[in-house]
MDAnalysis code that builds the backbone (N, CA, C; Angstrom):
import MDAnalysis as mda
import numpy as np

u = mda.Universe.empty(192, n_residues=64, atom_resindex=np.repeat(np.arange(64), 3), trajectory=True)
u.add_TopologyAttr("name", ["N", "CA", "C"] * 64)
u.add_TopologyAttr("resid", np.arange(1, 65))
u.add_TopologyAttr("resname", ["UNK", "UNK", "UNK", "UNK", "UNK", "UNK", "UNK", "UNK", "UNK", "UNK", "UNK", "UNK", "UNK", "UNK", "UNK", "UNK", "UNK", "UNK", "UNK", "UNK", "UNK", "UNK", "UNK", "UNK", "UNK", "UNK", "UNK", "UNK", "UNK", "UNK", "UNK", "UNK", "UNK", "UNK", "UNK", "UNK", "UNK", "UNK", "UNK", "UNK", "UNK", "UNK", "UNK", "UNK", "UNK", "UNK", "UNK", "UNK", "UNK", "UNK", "UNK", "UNK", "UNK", "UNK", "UNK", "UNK", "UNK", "UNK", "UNK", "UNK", "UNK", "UNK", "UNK", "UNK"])
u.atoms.positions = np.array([
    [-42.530, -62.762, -19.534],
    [-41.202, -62.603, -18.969],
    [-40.495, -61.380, -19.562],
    [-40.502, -61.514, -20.774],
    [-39.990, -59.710, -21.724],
    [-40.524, -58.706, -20.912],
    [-41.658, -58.394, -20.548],
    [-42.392, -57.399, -19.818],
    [-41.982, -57.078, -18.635],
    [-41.349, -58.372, -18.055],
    [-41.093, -57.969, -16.374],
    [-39.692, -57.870, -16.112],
    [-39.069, -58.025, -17.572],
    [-37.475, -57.820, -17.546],
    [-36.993, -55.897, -18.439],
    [-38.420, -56.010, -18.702],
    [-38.308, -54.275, -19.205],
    [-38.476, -53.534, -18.187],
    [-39.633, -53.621, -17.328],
    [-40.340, -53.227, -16.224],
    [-38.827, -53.001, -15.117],
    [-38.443, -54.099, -15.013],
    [-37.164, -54.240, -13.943],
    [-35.715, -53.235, -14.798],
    [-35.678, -53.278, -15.948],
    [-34.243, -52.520, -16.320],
    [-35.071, -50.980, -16.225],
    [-36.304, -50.599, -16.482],
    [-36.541, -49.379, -16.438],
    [-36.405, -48.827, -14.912],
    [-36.907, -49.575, -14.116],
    [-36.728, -49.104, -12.742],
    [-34.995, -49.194, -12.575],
    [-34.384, -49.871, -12.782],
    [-33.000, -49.830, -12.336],
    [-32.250, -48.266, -13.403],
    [-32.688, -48.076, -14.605],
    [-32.572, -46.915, -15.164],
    [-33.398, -45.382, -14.303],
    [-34.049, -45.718, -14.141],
    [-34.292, -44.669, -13.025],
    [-33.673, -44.396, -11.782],
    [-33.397, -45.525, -11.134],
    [-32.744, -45.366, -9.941],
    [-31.489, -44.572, -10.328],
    [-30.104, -45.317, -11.557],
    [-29.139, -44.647, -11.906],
    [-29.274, -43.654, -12.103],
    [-30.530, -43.040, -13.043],
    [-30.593, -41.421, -13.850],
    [-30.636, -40.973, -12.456],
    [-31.489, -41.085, -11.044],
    [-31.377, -40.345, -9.966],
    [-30.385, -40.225, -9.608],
    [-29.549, -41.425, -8.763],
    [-27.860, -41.536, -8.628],
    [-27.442, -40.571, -8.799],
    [-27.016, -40.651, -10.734],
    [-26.421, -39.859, -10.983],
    [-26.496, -37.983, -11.353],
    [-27.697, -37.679, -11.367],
    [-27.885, -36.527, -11.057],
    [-28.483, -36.031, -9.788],
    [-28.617, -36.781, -8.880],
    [-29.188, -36.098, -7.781],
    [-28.166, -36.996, -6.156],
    [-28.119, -37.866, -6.570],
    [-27.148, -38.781, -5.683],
    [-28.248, -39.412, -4.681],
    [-29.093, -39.714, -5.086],
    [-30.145, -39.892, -4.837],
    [-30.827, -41.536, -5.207],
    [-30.468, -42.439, -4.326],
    [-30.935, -44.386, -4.329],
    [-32.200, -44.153, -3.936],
    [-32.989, -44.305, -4.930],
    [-34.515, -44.581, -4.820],
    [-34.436, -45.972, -3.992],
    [-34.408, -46.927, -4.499],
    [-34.569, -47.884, -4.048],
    [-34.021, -48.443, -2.690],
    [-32.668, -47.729, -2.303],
    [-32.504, -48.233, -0.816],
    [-33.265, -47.056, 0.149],
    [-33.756, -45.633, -0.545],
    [-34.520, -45.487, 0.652],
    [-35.823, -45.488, 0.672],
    [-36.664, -46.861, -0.364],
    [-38.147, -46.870, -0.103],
    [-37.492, -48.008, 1.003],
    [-36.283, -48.806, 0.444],
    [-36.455, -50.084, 1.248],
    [-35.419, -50.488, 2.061],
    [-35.200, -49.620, 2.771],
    [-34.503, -49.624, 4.313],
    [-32.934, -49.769, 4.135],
    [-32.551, -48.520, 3.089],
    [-30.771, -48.945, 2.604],
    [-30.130, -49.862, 1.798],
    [-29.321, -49.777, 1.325],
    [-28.450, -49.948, 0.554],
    [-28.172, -51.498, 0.955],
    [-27.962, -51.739, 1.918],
    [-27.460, -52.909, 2.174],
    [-29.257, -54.162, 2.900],
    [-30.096, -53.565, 2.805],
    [-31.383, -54.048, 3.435],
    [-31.552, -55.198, 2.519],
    [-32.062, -56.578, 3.172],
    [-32.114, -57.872, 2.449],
    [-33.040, -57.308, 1.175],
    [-34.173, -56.350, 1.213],
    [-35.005, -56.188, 0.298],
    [-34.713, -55.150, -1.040],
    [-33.434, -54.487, -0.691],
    [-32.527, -53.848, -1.296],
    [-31.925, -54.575, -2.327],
    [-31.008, -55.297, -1.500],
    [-30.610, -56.511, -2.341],
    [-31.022, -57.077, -3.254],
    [-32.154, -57.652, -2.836],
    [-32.992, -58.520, -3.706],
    [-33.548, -57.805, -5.077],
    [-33.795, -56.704, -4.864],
    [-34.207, -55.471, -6.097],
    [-33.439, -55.687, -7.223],
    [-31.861, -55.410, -6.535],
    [-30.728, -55.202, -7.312],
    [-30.403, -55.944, -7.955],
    [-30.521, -57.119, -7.548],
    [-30.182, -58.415, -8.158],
    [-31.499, -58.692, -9.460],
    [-32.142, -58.534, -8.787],
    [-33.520, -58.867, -9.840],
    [-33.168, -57.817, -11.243],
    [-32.803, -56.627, -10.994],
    [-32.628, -55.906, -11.872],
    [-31.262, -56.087, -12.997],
    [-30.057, -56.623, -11.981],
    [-29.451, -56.539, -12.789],
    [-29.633, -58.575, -13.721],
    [-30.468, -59.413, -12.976],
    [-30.308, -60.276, -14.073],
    [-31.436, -59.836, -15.409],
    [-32.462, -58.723, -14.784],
    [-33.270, -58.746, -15.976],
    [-32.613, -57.514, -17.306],
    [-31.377, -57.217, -16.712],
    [-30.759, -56.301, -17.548],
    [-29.456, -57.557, -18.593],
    [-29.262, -58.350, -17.792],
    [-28.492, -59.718, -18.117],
    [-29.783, -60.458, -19.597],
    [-31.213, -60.906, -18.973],
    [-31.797, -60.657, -19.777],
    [-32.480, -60.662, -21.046],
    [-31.760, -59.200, -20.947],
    [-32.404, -58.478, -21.686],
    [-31.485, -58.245, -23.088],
    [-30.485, -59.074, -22.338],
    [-29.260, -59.220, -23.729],
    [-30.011, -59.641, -25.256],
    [-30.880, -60.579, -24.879],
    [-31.631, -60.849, -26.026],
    [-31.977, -60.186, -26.912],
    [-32.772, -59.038, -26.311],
    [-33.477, -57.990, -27.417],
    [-32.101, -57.398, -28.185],
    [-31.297, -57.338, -27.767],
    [-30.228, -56.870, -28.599],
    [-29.415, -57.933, -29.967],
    [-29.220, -59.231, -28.992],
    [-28.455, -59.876, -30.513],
    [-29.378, -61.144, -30.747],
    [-30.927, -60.998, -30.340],
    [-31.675, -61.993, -30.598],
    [-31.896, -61.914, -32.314],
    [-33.118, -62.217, -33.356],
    [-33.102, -63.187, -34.227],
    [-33.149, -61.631, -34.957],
    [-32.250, -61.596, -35.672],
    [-32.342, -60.545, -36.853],
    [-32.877, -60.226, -37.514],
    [-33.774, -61.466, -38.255],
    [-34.206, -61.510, -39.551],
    [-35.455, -61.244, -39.433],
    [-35.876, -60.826, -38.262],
    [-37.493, -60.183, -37.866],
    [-37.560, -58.679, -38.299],
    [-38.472, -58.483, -38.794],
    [-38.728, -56.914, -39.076],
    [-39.803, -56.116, -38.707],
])
């Protein structure tokens, strides 16, 4: 599950880095716009695996 919630925030980090320097939605135009059910579904997937992914941040400290 870690793997496919990295996998998913890296693609949603790509899409933004495009966005924002090129203005450029990878993802609504492999998959039919912005608003396309399969669009959607991306987005969502991405942003709960960015939700997540909260873990790796204030998960168990005392690991080294």
């Amino acid at each position: 599950m870690d793997k496919l919630a990295l996998i998913l925030v890296i693609i949603g980090a790509i899409n933004w880095g495009l966005i924002g320097l090129f203005q450029y939605d990878l993802v609504a135009n492999l998959f039919g716009g912005p608003d396309s059910m399969v669009s959607r579904i991306i987005y969502t997937l991405v942003g709960l695996a960015g939700i997540y992914s909260i873990k790796f941040l204030v998960g168990d400290r005392e690991r080294t």
